[in-house]
N, C-alpha and C positions, 0 to 999 in steps of 0.2 A: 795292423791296427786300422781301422777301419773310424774316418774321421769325418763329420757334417756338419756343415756349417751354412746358414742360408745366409748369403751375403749376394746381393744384385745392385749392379748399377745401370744407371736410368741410360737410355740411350747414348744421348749427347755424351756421356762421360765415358762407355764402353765403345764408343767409336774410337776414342781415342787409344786407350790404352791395348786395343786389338788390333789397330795398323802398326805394318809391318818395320815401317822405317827406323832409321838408325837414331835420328834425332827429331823427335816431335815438338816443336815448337806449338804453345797454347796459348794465343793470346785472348785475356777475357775481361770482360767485367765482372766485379765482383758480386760475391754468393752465387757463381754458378755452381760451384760444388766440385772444383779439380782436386782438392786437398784430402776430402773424404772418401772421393773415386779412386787415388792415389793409394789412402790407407787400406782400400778393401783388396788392391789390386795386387798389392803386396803380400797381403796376409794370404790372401786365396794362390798367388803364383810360389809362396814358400809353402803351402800344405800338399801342391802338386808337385812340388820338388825344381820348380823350373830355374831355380838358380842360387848361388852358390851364395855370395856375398854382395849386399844391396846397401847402398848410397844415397839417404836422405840427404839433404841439403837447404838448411829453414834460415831463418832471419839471424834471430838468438835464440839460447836453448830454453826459455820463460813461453815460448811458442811452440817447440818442440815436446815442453812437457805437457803442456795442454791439449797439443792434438793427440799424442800417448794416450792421454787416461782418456779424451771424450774419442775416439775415433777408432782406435785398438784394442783398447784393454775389452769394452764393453762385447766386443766380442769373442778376444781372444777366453776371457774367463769364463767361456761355457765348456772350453774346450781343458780335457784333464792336464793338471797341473807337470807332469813331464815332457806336456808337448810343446812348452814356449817360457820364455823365461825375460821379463826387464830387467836390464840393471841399470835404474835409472843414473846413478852418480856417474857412470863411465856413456851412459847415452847409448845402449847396446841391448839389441833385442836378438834374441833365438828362436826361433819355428822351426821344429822339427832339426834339421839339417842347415838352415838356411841363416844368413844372421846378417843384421839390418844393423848398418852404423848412422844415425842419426848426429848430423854434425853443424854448428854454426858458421855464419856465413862472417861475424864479427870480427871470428879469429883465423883466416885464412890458413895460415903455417898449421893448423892445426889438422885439416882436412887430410894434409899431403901423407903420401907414400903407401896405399895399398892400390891394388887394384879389382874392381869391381864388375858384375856383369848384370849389373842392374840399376836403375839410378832415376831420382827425381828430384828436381831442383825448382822448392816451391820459391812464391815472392822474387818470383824474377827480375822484374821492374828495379825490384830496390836491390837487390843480390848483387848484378849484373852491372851493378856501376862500379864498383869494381873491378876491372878489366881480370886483374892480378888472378883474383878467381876462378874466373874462368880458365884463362889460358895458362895460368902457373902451376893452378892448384888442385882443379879438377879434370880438366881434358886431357891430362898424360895419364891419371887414372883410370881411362877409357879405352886407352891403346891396347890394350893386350886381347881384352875379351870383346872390343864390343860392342856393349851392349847397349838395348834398346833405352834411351834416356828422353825421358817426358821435361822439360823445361818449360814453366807457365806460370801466368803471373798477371795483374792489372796492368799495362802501362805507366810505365814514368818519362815521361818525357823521351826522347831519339837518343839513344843508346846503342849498348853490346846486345842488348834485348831485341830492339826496335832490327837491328844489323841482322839477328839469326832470325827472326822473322819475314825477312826479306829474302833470305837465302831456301826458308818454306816454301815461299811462293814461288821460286827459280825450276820452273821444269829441266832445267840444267843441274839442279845440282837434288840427284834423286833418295840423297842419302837423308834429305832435309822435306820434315814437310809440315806447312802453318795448319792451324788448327784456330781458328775465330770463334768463339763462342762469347755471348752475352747472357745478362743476367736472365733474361727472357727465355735462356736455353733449360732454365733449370725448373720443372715441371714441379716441383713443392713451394718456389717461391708465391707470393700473395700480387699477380701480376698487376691490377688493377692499383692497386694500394701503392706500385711505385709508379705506376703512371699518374697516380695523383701528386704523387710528392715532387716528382718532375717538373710540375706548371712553374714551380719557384723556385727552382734549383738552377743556377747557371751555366752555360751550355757548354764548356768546357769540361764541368764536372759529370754534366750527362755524357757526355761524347767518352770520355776517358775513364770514366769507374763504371758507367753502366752497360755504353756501347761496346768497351773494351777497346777505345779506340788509340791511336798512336798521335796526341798533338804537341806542337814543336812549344809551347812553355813546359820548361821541366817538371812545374808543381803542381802537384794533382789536384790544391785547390786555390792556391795562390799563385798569381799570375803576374809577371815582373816585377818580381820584387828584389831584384839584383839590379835592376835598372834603375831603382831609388835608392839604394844602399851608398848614397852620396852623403849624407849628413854625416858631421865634425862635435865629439863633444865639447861641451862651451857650457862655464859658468852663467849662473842665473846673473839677469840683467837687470838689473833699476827697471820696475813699470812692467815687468811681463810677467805675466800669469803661466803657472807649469799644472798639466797634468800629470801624477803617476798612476801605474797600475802595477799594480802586486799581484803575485801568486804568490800564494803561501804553501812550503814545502809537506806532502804526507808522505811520508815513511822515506821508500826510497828516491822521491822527487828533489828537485831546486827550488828555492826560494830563489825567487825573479821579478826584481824593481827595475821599472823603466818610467824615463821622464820624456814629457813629450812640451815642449815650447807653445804655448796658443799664438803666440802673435804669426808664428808661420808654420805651422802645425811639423817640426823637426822634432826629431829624435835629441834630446842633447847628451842623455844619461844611461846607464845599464850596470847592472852585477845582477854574480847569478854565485848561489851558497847553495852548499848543503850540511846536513848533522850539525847545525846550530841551536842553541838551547832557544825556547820560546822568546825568553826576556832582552837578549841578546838583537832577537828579531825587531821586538817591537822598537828598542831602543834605535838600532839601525834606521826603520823607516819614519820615524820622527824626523832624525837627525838630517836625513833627505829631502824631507818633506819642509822641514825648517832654512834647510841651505837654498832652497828650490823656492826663497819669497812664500811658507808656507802651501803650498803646493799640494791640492785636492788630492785623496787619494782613494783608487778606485780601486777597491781590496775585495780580492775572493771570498768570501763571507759564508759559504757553505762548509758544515761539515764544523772543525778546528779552526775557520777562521771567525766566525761569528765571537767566542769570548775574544778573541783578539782584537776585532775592531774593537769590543765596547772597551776592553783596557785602552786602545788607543783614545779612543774617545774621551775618555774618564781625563786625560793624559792632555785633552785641548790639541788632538791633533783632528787635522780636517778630513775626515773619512765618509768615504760614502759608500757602506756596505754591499755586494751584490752576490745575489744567491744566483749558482749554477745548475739552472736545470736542463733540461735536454732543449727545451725551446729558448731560453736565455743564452744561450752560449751559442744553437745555430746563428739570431738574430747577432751578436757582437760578431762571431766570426765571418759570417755573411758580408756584414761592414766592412769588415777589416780588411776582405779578399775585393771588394769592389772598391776600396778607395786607394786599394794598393795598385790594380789595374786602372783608374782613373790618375793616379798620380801624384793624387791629392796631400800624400805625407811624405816624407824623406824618414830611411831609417840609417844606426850607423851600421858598418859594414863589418860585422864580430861574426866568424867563420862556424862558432855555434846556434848563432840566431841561421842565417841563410840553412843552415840540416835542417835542423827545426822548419822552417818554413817550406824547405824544399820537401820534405818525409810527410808533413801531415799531410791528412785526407780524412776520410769517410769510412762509415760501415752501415753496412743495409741489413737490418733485421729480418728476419723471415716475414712480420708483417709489412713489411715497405716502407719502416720508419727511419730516416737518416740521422746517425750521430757521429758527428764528428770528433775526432779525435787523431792523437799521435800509433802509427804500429803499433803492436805489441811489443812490448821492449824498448820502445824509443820515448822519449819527452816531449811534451809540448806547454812544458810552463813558460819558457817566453813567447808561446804568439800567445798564450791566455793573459799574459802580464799587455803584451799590446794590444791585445784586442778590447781589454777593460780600460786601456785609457785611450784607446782611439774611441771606445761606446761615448766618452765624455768629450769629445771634440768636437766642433762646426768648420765647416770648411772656411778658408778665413776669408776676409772681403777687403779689399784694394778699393781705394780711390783714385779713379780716370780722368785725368785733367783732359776735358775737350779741348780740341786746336781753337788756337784767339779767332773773334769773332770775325769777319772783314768789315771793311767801314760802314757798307749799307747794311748790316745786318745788325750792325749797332744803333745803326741809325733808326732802324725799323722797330729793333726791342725797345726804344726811346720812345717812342710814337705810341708804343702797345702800353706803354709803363711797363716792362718784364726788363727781366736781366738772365745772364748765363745764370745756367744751376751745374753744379757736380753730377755725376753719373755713378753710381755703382754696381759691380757687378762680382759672380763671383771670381777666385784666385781659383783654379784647378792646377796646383802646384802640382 
């Protein structure tokens, strides 16, 4: 049978996948295109026969199914229907001879026990914190055959990642070799349009999602935020004013209320629901907002939560709507990531908020427009619950008691008719 298929990849991307090495390490910024390069590389290396059984390896399988249908299918269904076969439920594909197990990285135990002579291991950055993964679950299924293994991914922080990267660049060790590439490398992107969007983007997140680069905070857009993860919950206090902020849960998401203290901009509050009935909800963040000295509440308002506020409203709760659009949500999250590196808030230390904050990041459009959000597969209704009530916060302000005057300086404000004054300035808690 006699089979065609036009499938090309752009330079940058068949550099990779045509060196010779054992283990290619790809460090990049995102949308260069390793995930697409990957899927062409397999379809065309299983229509030439070159190998037997192949080992994807993605986030979760809600990732896995989407680059299937956008990246595979669209070329695999030109080609006659006995030459390849998904079964999506099992996560198993067939070309010709060849057969691709597509597997999550969530559920490690699940990976183990074949062995493989072909293998890609996308989202490495976040895979790869996992040690277990690696060295449990996948690398003894590479002992027998082999085979040539592509590992790539944006940075996350100095890792198992950041480690076989390193081992790339070792002319000593010839089995390993780094592959850098940024988002500049990818000839379809709108290169201009991210260099505009760059001028107000903070240099961390250029360096580590665009440059591809490796920097020692682990979060790819929030930057010590384990260093504040000090704050203690504590009942509302006689005279102190609370902010909350709400995300409101759709479909498979959390409902996430968090309280935030003005008089020293602390954390004092958090829960996180899901598969709660609406009325349930409203009633909850009354009851919060009532125990919290009535307590503002800065509620996701797009979508399902708009009739929510107005029933809360209706209800004499104190809300203040906010709609989420692509520019409304850079601007709070933006905040959120600069006052978390400035210092400015304490948050409390709940082992689901720090994922959360550690996994979010970004995504760059093919025009060069940046939207932030949680992976594929992952959550970010509690930094959206903090970021709506940090958006309603001011840094707070301290009064400086200047040291006592000395005698001639009193003497002199006497003479002048003045006296001391107070000083203020800001708190960068």
């Amino acid at each position: 049978m006699n089979i065609s298929l036009k499938m090309l990849n752009f330079p940058a991307q068949a550099e990779i996948f045509t060196s010779p090495e054992r283990y290619k390490i790809v460090q990049k910024g995102r949308r260069f295109g390793l995930t697409k390069g990957a899927s062409n590389n397999f379809i065309l290396e299983a229509l030439e026969r070159k190998f037997k059984a192949g080992l994807w390896v993605d986030t979760v399988n809600v990732n896995i199914d989407r680059y299937v249908e956008r990246y595979f299918l669209p070329h695999l269904q030109k080609l006659p229907d006995q030459v390849w076969h998904w079964g999506k439920q099992a996560k198993v594909m067939k070309i010709l001879d060849s057969i691709i197990d597509f597997r999550s990285a969530d559920r490690p135990e699940n990976i183990e026990g074949f062995g493989y002579d072909k293998a890609f291991l996308n989202e490495a950055g976040i895979i790869l914190k996992n040690d277990y993964l690696w060295n449990n679950a996948i690398r003894p299924m590479l002992w027998e055959f082999k085979p040539k293994t592509v590992i790539g991914g944006t940075p996350k922080g100095k890792g198992l990642f950041f480690e076989l990267a390193q081992r790339g660049k070792d002319p000593k060790q010839p089995m390993y070799k780094l592959f850098h590439k940024t988002v500049f490398d990818n000839p379809y992107m709108d290169h201009d349009s991210i260099r505009e969007e760059m001028r107000d983007m903070p240099e961390n997140i250029i360096r580590q999602e665009i440059m591809g680069e490796f920097i020692e905070d682990e979060g790819a857009v929030f930057r010590g935020f384990r260093d504040i993860a000090t704050a203690l919950p504590s009942k509302p206090e006689t005279g102190h004013l609370y902010v909350m902020g709400v995300d409101l849960a759709k479909v498979q998401d959390f409902t996430v209320i968090t309280v935030y203290d003005r008089h020293n901009n602390n954390q004092v509050y958090q829960d996180r629901f899901n598969k709660i009935d609406w009325n349930y909800q409203k009633k909850k963040i009354k009851a919060v907002s009532c125990h919290y000295n009535n307590a503002l509440v800065m509620l996701d308002a797009t979508g399902l939560g708009d009739p929510i506020a107005d029933d809360l409203l209706r209800d004499n709760v104190p809300v203040e709507p906010f709609k989420l659009t692509n520019q409304s949500k850079k601007e709070i999250i933006e905040k959120l990531a600069i006052w978390m590196e400035q210092g400015k808030i304490k948050i409390l230390r709940i082992p689901e908020t720090l994922a959360e904050f550690e996994n979010f990041t970004y995504d760059i459009s093919s025009s060069g427009r940046i939207r932030y959000n949680a992976p594929a597969g992952f959550h970010d209704d509690i930094v959206i619950a903090h970021a709506l009530a940090i958006h309603s916060l001011n840094p707070t302000i301290k009064v400086v008691k200047p040291e006592p005057d000395s005698l001639i300086r009193q003497e002199y404000q006497k003479l002048k008719g003045g006296g001391s004054s107070h000083v203020f300035e800001f708190n960068q808690q």
